[in-house]
C-alpha positions as CSV (number, residue, x, y, z in Angstrom):
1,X,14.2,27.0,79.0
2,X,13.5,24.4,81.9
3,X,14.5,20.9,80.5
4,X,11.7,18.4,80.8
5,X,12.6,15.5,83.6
6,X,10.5,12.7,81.3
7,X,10.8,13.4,78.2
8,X,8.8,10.5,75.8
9,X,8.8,10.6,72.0
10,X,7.0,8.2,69.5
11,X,7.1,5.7,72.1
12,X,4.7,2.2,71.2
13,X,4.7,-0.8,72.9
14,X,2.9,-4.3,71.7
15,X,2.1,-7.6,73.5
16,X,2.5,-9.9,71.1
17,X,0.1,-8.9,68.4
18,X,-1.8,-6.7,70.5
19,X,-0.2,-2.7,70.1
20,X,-0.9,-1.7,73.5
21,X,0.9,1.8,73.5
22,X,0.8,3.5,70.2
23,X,3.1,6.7,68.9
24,X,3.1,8.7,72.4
25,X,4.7,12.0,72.9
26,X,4.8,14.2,76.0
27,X,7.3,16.3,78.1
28,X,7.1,16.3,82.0
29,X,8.7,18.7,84.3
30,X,9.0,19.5,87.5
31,X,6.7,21.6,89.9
32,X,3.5,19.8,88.4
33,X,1.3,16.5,88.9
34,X,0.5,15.4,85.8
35,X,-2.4,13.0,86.1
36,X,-2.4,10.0,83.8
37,X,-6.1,9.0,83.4
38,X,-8.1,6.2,81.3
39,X,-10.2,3.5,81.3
40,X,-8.8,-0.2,82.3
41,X,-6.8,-1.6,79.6
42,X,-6.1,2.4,78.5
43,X,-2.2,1.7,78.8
44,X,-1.8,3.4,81.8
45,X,-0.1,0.6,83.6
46,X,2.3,-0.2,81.0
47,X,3.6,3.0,80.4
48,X,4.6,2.9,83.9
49,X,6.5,0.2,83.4
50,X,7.9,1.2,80.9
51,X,9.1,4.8,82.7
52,X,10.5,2.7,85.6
53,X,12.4,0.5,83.3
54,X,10.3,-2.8,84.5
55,X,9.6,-3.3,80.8
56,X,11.8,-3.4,77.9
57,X,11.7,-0.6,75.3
58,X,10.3,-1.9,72.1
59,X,9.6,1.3,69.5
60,X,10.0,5.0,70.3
61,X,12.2,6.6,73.3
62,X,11.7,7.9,76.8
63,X,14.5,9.6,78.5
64,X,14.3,9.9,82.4
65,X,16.7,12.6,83.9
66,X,18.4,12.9,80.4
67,X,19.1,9.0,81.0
68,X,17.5,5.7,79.5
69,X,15.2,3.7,81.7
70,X,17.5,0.9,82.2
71,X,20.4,2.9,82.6
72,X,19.1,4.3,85.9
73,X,18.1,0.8,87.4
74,X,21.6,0.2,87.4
75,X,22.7,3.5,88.7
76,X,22.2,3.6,92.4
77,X,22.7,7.5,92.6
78,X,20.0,7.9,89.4
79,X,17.7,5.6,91.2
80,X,17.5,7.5,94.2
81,X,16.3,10.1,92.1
82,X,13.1,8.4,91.7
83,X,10.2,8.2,94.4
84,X,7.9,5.2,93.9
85,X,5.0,4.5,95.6
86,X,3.0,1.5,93.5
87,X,-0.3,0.6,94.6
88,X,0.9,-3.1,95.3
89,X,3.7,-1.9,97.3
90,X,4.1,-4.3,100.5
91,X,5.2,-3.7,104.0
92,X,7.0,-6.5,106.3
93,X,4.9,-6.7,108.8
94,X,6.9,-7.5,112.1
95,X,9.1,-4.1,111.2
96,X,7.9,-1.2,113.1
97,X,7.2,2.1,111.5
98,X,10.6,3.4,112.7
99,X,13.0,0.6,111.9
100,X,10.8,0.8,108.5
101,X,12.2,4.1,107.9
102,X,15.9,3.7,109.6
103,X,16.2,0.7,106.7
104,X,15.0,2.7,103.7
105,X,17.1,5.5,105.2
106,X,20.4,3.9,105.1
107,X,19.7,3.2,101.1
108,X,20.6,6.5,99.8
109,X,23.4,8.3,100.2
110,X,21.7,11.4,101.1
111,X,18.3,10.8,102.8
112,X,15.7,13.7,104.5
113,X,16.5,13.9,108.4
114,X,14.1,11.2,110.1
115,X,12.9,13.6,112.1
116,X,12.1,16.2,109.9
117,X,10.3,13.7,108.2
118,X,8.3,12.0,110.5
119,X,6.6,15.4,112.0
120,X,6.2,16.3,108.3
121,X,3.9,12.9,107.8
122,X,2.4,12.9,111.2
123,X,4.1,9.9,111.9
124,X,4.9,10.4,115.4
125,X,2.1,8.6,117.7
126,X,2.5,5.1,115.2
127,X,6.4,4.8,114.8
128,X,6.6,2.1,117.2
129,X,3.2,0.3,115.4
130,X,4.1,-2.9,113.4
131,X,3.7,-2.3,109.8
132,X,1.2,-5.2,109.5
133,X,-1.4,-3.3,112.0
134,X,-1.6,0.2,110.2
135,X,-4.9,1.8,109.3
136,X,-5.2,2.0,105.4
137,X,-4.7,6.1,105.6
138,X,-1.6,4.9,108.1
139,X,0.3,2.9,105.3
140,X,-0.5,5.1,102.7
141,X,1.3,7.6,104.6
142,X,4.1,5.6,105.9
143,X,4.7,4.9,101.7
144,X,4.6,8.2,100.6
145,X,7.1,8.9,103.6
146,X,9.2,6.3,102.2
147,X,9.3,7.2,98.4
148,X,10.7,11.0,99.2
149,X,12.8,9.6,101.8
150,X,15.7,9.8,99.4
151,X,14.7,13.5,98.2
152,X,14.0,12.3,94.7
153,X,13.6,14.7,91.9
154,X,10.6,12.8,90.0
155,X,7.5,10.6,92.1
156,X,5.3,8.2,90.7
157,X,2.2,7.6,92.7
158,X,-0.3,4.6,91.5
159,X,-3.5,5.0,92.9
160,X,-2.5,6.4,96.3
161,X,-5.3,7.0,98.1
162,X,-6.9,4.0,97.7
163,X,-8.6,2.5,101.0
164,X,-8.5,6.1,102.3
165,X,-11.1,7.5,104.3
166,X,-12.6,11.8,103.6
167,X,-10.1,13.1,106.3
168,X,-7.0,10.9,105.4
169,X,-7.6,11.5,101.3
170,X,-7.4,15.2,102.4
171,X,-4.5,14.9,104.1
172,X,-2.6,13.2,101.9
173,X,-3.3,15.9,98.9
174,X,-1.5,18.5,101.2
175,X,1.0,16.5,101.1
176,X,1.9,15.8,97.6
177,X,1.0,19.5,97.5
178,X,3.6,20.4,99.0
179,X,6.2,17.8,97.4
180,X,4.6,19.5,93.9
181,X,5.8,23.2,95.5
182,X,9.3,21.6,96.3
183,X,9.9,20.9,92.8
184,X,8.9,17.4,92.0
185,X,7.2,16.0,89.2
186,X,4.9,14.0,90.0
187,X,3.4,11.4,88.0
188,X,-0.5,10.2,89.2
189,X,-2.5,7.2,88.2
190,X,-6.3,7.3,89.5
191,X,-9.8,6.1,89.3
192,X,-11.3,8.6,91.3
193,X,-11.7,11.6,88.6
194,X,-12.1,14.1,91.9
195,X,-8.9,13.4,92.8
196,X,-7.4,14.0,89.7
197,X,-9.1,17.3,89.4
198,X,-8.2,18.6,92.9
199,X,-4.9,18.1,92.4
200,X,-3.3,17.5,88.7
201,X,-1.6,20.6,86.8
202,X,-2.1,18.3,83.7
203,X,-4.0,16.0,82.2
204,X,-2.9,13.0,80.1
205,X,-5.7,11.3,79.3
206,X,-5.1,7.8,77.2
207,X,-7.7,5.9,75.0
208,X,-6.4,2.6,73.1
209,X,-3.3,3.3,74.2
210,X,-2.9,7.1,72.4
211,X,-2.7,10.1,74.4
212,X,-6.2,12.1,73.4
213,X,-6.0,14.9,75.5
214,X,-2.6,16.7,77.5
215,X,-4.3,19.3,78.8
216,X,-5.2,21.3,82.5
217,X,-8.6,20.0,84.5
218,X,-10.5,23.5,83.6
219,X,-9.7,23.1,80.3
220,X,-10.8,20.0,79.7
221,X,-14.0,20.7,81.4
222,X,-13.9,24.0,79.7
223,X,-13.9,22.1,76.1
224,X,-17.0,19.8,77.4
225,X,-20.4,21.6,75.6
226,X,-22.7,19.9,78.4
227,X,-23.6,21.9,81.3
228,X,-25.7,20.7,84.5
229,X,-29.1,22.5,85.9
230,X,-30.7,21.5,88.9
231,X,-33.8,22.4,89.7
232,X,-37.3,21.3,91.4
233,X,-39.9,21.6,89.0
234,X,-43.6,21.0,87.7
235,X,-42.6,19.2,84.7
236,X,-42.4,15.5,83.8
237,X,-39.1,14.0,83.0
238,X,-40.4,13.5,79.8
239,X,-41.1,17.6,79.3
240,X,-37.4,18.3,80.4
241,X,-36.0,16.5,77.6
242,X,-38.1,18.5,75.2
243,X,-36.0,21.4,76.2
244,X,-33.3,22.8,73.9
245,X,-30.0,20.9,74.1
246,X,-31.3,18.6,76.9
247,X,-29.5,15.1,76.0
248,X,-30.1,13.7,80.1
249,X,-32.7,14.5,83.0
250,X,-31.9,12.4,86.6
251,X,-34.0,12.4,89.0
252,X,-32.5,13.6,92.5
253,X,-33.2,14.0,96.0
254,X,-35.9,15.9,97.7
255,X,-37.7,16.1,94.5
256,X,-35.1,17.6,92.7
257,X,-34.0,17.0,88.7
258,X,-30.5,16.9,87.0
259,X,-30.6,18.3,83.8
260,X,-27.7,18.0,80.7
261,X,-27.9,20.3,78.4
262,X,-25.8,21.8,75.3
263,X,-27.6,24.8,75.3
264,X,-28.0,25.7,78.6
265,X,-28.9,29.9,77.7
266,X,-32.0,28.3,75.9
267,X,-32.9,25.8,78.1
268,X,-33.4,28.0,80.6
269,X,-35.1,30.5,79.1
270,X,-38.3,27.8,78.0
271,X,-38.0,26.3,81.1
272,X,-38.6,29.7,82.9
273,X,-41.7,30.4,80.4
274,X,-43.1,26.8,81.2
275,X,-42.2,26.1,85.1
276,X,-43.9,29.2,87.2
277,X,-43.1,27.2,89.6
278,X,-39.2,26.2,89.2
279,X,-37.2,27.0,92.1
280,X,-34.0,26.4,93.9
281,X,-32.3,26.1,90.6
282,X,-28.3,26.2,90.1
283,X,-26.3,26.2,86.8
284,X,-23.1,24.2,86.9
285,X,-20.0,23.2,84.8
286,X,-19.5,19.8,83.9
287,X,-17.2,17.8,86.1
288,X,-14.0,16.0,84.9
289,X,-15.9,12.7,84.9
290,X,-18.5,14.1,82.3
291,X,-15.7,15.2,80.3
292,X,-13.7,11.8,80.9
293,X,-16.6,10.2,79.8
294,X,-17.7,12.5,76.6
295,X,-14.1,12.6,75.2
296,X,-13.2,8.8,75.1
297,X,-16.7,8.2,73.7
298,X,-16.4,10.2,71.2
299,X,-13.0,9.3,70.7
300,X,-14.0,5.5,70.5
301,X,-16.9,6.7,67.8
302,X,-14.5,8.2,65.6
303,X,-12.3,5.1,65.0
């Protein structure tokens, strides 16, 4: 069997008083993005820390490569194992985009060819831009270029695509693609859910610092009992929540309703007797942010 590249077991954490990280568990290999989700103050950021030895080990243990956090900040050749790309990474901003990359280069003792790595980033019409004048999409490239510079077996991306436009988000997702088909585990922190859904094998999803969910996107979703119908009808908001299962009804667009309910089969059936007139009408599953939202509320509710 395929050992796991993180490997964390009963691991808790505390600030002062305050448990922050409580009795977590999970195994992490490579060939998947496993998308760490929750709320602010979920824990997320701390157990980054903690994986990238930036915080001392309190309770519990987390191996990284079969090593100790610690153990591989001292290690140059373990280090280079690891691509980080941290959401308050900075650039100097008189270096160009080339002698940016020819100094992270001669750090590891066995970087990717330049070359081969600036056509694979679309690097090529900026290399000899100052770092300080790069678009948002621009940096965010350049520092993804720069933490699989040193062909690392394990990459931690915090909020990534932050500042990104449509085209450069989509861009940048083929890219970590195709790190993810190279054999990387990749480890993603994000607020926006639809990025986490396009792209994450698995789910971690952390309430008051305990893991609630480790699970794929679709199943998540899957487990959600809320589905979506829109619709333009006749009937008044306050009708549409008489239907079965109906626990939401927005108002849309172009006359159009949203409607949430449990029991969509019977829903639609009463709506169908009531509305003659209901038309352009779609059924849909809920999206991860419904589920995000459902699971840590009723998480919170049952403590």
């Amino acid at each position: 069997m395929t050992e796991p590249l993180i490997h964390i077991r009963q691991l808790s954490h505390s600030y002062g008083n305050t448990p922050v990280l409580q009795q977590l568990s999970a195994e992490l290999y490579g060939g998947e993005i496993i998308a760490v989700l929750g709320a602010n103050g979920a824990g997320k950021t701390t157990l980054i820390q903690l994986m990238l030895g930036l915080l001392s080990q309190q309770q519990g243990e987390i191996k990284i490569l079969g090593q100790v956090p610690a153990q591989i900040r001292r290690d140059p050749q373990l280090s280079g194992q690891l691509g980080v790309m941290l959401q308050q990474a900075s650039l100097p901003g008189q270096l160009t985009v080339l002698e940016q990359l020819r100094l992270f280069s001669a750090y590891y003792p066995a970087p990717l060819d330049l070359q081969t790595l600036i056509e694979r980033f679309g690097l090529q019409s900026y290399l000899q831009q100052r770092c300080s004048s790069l678009s948002g999409g621009q940096r965010q490239s350049l520092l993804l270029a720069l933490a699989l510079l040193g062909q690392p077996k394990i990459l931690f991306l915090d909020e990534p695509t932050v500042g990104m436009d449509v085209e450069a988000r989509q861009r940048f997702w083929q890219l970590i693609r195709t790190a993810r088909a190279e054999g990387l585990c990749i480890l993603l922190t994000t607020h926006y859910l639809e990025e986490a859904d396009a792209l994450a094998d698995r789910i971690l999803l952390l309430k008051d610092g305990q893991f609630i969910a480790d699970t794929s996107p679709t199943a998540l979703k899957a487990g959600l009992s809320q589905r979506q119908i829109r619709c333009r009808s006749s009937l008044s908001p306050a009708d549409l929540l008489q239907l079965p299962g109906v626990s939401a009804v927005l108002p849309l667009a172009d006359h159009q309703v949203q409607i949430s309910s449990s029991r969509v089969e019977d829903c639609l059936r009463q709506l169908l007797q009531q509305d003659p007139q209901l038309c352009d009408l779609t059924v849909s599953a809920a999206s991860l942010e419904q589920a995000f939202l459902q699971l840590t509320q009723t998480h919170e509710e049952t403590h």
